[in-house]
C-alpha positions in Angstrom: 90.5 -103.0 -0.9 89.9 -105.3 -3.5 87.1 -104.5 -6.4 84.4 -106.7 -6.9 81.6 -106.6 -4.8 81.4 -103.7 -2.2 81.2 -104.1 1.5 78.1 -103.9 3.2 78.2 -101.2 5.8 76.2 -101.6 9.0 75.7 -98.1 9.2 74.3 -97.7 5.9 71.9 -100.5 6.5 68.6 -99.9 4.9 65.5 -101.2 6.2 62.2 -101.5 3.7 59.6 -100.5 6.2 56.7 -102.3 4.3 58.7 -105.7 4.3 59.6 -105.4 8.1 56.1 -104.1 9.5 54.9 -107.3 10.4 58.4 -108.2 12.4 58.0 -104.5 14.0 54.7 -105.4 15.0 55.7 -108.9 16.6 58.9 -107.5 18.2 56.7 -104.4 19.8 54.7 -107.4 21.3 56.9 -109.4 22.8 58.3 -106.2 24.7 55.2 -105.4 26.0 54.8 -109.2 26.9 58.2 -109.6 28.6 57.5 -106.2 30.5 54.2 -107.6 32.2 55.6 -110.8 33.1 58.7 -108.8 35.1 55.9 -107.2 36.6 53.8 -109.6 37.3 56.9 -111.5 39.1 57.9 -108.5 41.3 54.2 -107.4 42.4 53.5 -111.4 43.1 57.3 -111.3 45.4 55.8 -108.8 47.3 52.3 -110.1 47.9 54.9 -113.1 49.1 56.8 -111.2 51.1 53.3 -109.4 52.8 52.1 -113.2 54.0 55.1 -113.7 55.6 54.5 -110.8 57.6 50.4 -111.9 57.8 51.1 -115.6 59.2 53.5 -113.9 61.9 50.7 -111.4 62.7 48.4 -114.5 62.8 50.5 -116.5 65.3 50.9 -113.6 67.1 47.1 -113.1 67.5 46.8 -116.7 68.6 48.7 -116.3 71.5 46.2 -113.4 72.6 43.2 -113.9 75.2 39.8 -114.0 73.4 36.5 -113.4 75.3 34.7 -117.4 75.7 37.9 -119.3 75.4 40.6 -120.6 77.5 43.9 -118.6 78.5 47.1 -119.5 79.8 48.7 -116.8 82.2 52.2 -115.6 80.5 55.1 -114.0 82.4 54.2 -110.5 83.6 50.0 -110.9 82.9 47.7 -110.1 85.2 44.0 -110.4 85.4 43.4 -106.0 84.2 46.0 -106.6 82.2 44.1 -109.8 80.5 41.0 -107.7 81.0 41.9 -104.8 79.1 43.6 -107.1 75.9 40.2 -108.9 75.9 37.0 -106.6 76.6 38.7 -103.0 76.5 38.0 -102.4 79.8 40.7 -103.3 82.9 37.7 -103.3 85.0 36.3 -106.6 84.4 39.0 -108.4 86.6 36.7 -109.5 89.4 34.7 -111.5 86.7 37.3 -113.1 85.5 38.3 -113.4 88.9 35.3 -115.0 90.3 34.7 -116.9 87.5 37.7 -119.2 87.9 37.8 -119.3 92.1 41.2 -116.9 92.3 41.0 -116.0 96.0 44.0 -113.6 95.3 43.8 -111.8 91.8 47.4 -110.0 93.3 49.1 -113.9 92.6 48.2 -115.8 89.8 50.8 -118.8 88.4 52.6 -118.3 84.8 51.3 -121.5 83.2 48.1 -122.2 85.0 45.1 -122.2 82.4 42.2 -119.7 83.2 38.8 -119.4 81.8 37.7 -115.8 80.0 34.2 -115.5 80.3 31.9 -114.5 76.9 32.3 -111.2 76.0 28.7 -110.2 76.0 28.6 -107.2 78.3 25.0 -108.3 79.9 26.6 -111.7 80.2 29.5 -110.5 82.0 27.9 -108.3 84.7 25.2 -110.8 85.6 28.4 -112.8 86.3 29.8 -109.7 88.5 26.1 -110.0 90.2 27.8 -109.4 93.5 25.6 -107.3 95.9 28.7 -105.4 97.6 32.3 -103.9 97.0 35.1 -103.8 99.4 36.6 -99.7 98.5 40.0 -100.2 97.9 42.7 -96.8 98.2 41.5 -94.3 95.7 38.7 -95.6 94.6 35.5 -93.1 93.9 32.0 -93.9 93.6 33.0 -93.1 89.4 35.3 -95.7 89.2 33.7 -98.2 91.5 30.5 -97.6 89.3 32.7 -98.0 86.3 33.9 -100.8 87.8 30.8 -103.2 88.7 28.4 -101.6 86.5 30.7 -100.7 83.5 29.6 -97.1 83.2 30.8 -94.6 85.5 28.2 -92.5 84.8 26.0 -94.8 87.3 28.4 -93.4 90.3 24.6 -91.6 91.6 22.7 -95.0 92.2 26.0 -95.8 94.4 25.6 -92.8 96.0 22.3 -93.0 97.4 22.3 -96.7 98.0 25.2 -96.0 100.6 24.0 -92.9 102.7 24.5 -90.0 100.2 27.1 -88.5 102.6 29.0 -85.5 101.2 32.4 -84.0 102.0 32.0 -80.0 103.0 33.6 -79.4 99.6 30.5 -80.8 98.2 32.1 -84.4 96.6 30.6 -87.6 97.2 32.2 -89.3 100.2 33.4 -93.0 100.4 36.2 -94.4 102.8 38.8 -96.6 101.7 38.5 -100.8 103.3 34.8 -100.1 104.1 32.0 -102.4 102.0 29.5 -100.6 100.5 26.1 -101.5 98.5 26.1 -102.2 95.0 22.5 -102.3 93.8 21.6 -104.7 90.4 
């Protein structure tokens, strides 16, 4: 090596603390900085990547029936099944029924356009104001009375409207294809 001036050494660097406070400070800052901004970018990617997912959930929902509006019938729907996406309930089929003229709830057309009507409860059985009810196979006075009234608690007003006959096991008696009175 030749003499003269020594080699600086990077390992034996030495750093005056009180000249380099102020760049310790500012390079501390700009870390912190830098670290917010990466975070800022990867929370705001997934917020991004969560409204993708909301404006397919949105589409979604507009293709679903809603109570006061107009519906076209899809492959494999059927007027419970509307019923039960819209009010909750399967059982308000015959309103829907009656409301649009379907003479056979059994066939309706993929593509034709239905009306649903509001989704008002009271609304809804004053449209269901029919004054009798055909019995179809395995239906009770419960599930008739859940049926035109909406509460199958209301099976006793049935009951007694129609001849309160009893079976010898002591249950309510109703035969299947006859028409029985449903009092408003």
């Amino acid at each position: 090596m030749p003499r003269g001036r020594p080699k600086k050494n990077f390992l034996n660097f030495k750093i005056n603390w009180q000249d380099s406070y102020g760049t310790f400070v500012l390079i501390a800052i700009i870390v912190i900085v830098l670290g917010l901004l990466v975070a800022n970018f990867f929370s705001n990617r997934s917020k991004d990547i969560g409204s993708g997912e909301q404006i397919e959930q949105t589409a979604e929902e507009a293709a679903k029936p809603t109570a006061g509006a107009e519906y076209s019938i899809r492959d494999n729907d059927s007027l419970s099944k509307i019923s039960q996406e819209v009010y909750g309930s399967q059982y308000y089929w015959p309103t829907i029924a009656k409301i649009n003229k379907i003479a056979n709830p059994n066939r309706i057309l993929t593509g034709s356009k239905i009306q649903l009507p509001p989704k008002e409860v009271e609304q809804t059985k004053t449209v269901m104001g029919e004054k009798t009810y055909k019995v179809l196979e395995g239906d009770t006075f419960f599930t008739i009375a859940q049926k035109v009234y909406g509460d199958g608690s209301k099976w006793k007003i049935l009951h007694q409207a129609n001849g309160s006959r009893l079976l010898p096991n002591g249950n309510p008696l109703v035969f299947s294809g006859s028409t029985i009175t449903v009092p408003r």
